[in-house]
KOLKE-567560 format. One record per residue (C-alpha): z, y, x; residue number from 0. Coordinates in nm, 4 decimals. Layout:
# residues N
- up;north;east;n
- Z;Y;X;NUM
...
//
This chain:
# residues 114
- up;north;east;n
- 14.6745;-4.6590;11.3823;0
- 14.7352;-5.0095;11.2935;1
- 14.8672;-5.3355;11.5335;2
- 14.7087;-5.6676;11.4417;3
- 14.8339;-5.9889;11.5772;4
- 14.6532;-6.3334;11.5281;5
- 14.8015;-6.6943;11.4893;6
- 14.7409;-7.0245;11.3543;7
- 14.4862;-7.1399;11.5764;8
- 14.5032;-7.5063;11.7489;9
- 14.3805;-7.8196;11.7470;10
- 14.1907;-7.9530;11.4516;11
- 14.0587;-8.3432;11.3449;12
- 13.7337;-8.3425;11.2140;13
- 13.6714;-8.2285;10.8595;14
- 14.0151;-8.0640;10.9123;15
- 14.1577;-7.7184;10.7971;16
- 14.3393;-7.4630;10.9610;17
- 14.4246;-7.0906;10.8187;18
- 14.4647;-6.8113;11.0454;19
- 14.6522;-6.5095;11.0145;20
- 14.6244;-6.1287;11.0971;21
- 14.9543;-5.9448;11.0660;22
- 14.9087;-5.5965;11.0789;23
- 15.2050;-5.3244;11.1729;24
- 15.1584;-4.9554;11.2036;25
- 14.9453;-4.8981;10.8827;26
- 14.8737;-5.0436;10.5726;27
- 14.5571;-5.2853;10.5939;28
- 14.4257;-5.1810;10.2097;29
- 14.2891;-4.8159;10.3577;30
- 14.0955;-5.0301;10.6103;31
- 13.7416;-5.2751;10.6298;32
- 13.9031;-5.5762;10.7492;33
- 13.6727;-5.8231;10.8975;34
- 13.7183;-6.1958;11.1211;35
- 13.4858;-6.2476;11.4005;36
- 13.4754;-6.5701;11.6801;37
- 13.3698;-6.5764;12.0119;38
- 13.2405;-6.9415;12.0870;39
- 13.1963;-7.1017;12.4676;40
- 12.9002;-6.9386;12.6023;41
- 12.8107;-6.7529;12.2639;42
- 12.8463;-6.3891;12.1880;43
- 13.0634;-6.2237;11.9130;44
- 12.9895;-6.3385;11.5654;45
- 13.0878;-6.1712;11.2149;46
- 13.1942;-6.4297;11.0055;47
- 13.4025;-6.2460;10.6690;48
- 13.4039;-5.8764;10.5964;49
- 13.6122;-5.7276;10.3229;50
- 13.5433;-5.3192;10.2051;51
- 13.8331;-5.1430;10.0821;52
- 13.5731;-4.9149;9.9209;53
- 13.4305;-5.2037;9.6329;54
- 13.6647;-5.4884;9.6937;55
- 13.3250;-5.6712;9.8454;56
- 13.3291;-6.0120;10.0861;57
- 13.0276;-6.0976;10.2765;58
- 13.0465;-6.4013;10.4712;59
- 12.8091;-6.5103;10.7100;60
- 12.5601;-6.8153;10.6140;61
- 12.7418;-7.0232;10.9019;62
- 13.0560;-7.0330;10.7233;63
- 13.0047;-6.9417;10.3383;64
- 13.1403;-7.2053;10.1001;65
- 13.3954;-7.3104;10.3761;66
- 13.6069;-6.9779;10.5223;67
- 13.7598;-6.7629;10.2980;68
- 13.9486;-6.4228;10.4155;69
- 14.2520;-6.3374;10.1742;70
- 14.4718;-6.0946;10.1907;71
- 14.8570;-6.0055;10.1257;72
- 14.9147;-5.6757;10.0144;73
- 15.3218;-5.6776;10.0618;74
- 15.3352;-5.9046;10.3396;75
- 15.0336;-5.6361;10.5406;76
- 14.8495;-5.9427;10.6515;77
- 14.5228;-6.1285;10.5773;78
- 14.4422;-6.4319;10.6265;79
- 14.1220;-6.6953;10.6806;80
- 14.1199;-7.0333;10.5472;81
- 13.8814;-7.2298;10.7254;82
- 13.7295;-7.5872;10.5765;83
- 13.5631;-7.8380;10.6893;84
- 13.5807;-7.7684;11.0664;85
- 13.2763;-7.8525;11.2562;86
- 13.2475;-7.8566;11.6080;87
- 13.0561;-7.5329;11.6567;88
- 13.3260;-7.3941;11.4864;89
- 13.5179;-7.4275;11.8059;90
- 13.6060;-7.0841;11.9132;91
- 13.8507;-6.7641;11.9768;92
- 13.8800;-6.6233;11.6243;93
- 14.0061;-6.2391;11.6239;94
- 14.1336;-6.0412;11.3327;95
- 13.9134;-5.6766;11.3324;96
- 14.0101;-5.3229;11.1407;97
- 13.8343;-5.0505;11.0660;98
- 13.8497;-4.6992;10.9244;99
- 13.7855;-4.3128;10.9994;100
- 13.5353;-4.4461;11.2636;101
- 13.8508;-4.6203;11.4640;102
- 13.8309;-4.9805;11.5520;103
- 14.1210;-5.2096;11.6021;104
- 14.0752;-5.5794;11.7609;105
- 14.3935;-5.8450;11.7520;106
- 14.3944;-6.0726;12.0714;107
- 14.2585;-6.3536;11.9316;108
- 14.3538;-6.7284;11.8464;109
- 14.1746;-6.9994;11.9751;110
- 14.0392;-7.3053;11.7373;111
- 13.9556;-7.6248;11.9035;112
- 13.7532;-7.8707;11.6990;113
//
């Protein structure tokens, strides 16, 4: 099974950027769907990247396309999301997800202020 732990979240000006990571221990992140969801004041959970490991595919969600971007770095076993142009709504918790053989794995989340 694999351990992910968040960080990089804070306090952001407007416009600003931030990037958050997702270290992962335990396993190697390539065998799993790794994926970035936020939970904002009030709001249920919201899928905002996905990456396969089957086809290499992103989808982002129309709330964020053009301004997050998920990355990922194969020796370091983390991945990352770069996050432009913060907007307000964008204030959340923002928590790292993995996924394979029908197993989930959450991170504790990071909290963005905007």
């Amino acid at each position: 099974q694999v351990q992910l732990v968040e960080s990089g979240g804070g306090l952001v000006p407007p416009g600003g950027s931030l990037r958050l990571s997702c270290a992962a221990s335990g396993s190697t992140l390539n065998y799993y769907r790794v994926a970035w969801f936020r939970q904002g004041p009030g709001k249920g959970p919201e899928e905002l990247v996905c990456y396969s490991s089957l086809d290499g595919s992103t989808y982002y969600a129309e709330a964020v396309k053009g301004r997050f971007t998920l990355s990922r770095d194969s020796p370091k076993n983390t991945a990352y999301l770069e996050m432009n142009d913060l907007k307000p709504e964008d204030t959340a918790v923002y928590y790292c997800y993995a996924s394979a053989s029908g197993l989930d794995y959450w991170g504790q989340g990071t909290q963005v202020l905007r």
